[in-house]
Structure formats: C-alpha cells, structure tokens
Legacy VTK file of the C-alpha trace (Angstrom):
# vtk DataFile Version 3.0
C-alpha trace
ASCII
DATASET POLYDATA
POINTS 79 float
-16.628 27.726 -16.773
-13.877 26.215 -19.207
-11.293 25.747 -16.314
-14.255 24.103 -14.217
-14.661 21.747 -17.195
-10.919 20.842 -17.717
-10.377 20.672 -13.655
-13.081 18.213 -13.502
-11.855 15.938 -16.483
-8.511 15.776 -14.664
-10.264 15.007 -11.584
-11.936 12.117 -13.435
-8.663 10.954 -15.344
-6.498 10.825 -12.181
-9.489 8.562 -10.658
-8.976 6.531 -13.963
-5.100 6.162 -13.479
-5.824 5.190 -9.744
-8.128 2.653 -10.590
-5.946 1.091 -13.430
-2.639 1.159 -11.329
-4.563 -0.265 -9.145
-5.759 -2.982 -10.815
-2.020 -2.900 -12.556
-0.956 -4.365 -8.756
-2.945 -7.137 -8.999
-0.468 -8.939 -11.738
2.675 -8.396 -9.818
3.714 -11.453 -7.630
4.361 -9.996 -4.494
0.868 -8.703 -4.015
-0.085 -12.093 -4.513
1.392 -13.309 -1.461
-0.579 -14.904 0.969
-1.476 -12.321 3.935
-0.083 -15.159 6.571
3.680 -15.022 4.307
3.680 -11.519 4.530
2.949 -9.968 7.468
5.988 -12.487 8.414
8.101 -10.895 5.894
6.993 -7.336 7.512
7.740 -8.573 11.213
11.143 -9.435 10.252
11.875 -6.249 8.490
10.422 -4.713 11.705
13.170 -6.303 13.767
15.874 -5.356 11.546
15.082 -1.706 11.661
13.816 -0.702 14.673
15.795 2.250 15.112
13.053 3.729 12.454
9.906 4.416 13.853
8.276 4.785 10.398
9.778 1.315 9.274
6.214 -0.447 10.364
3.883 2.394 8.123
7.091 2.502 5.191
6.141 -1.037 4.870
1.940 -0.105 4.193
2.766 2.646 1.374
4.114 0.113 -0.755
0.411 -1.183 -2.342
-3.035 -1.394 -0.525
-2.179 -5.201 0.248
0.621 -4.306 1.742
-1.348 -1.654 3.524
-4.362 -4.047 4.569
-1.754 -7.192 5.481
0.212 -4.321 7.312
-2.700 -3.015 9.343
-4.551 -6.164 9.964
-1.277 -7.676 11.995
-1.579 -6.593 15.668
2.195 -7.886 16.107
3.559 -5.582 13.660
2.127 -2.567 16.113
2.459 -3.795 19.710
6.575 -4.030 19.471
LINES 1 80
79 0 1 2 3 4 5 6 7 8 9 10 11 12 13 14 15 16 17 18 19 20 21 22 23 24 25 26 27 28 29 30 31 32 33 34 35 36 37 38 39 40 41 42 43 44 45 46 47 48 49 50 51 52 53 54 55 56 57 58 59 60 61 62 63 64 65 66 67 68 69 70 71 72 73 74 75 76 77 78
C-alpha cells in the first residue's frame, strides 16, 4: 500500500512538471512564431536534409508547436 501511495504521487508530480514545462514553452520566442513563418523554416530544413528520413518528425519533437505547425503542413509530408 505505501509503494502504491508514493507511485501515485510521482505519477501526479511528473503530470505537474509536464504541465509547467509546458507552460515554461510558452515564454520562449521561437514558439511564438507564427505557424505560416514556421512551417517555412521546417520546409527548408526539409530540403537541406533529405538524406534523413526522420529530419521531417526530428523537427515535431522539439515542442508541441512545433509538433502541431509540423503536422498541420501537408508540404512538409508529400516530398
């Protein structure tokens, strides 16, 4: 019963550091970056690297607007 206890207060303090890392991304620059900017910079990087085919989903791990921007730009996936 006392290791269920601690394993669900870490459960609950890693969904606490999500959230505020999270929310931590909102006050850097570059995820302020208009969605239209972006996937621009992303389609360029694309055509630098295309030797990598993970270059297009590297690009989506960096924050989840990256990830959304990423996702929601069909030319990014149909090269």
């Amino acid at each position: 019963d006392a290791l269920n206890k601690i394993d669900a207060e870490i459960t609950r303090l890693e969904g606490q550091i999500r959230s505020l890392r999270q929310l931590r991304n909102n006050f850097i620059p570059i995820s302020r970056f208009p969605p239209e900017i972006l996937s621009k910079v992303f389609l360029h990087c694309h055509n630098q690297d295309q030797k990598s085919p993970t270059s297009r989903l590297t690009l989506s791990w960096v924050s989840r607007h990256w990830r959304n921007v990423a996702l929601e730009y069909p030319a990014l996936w149909t090269s």
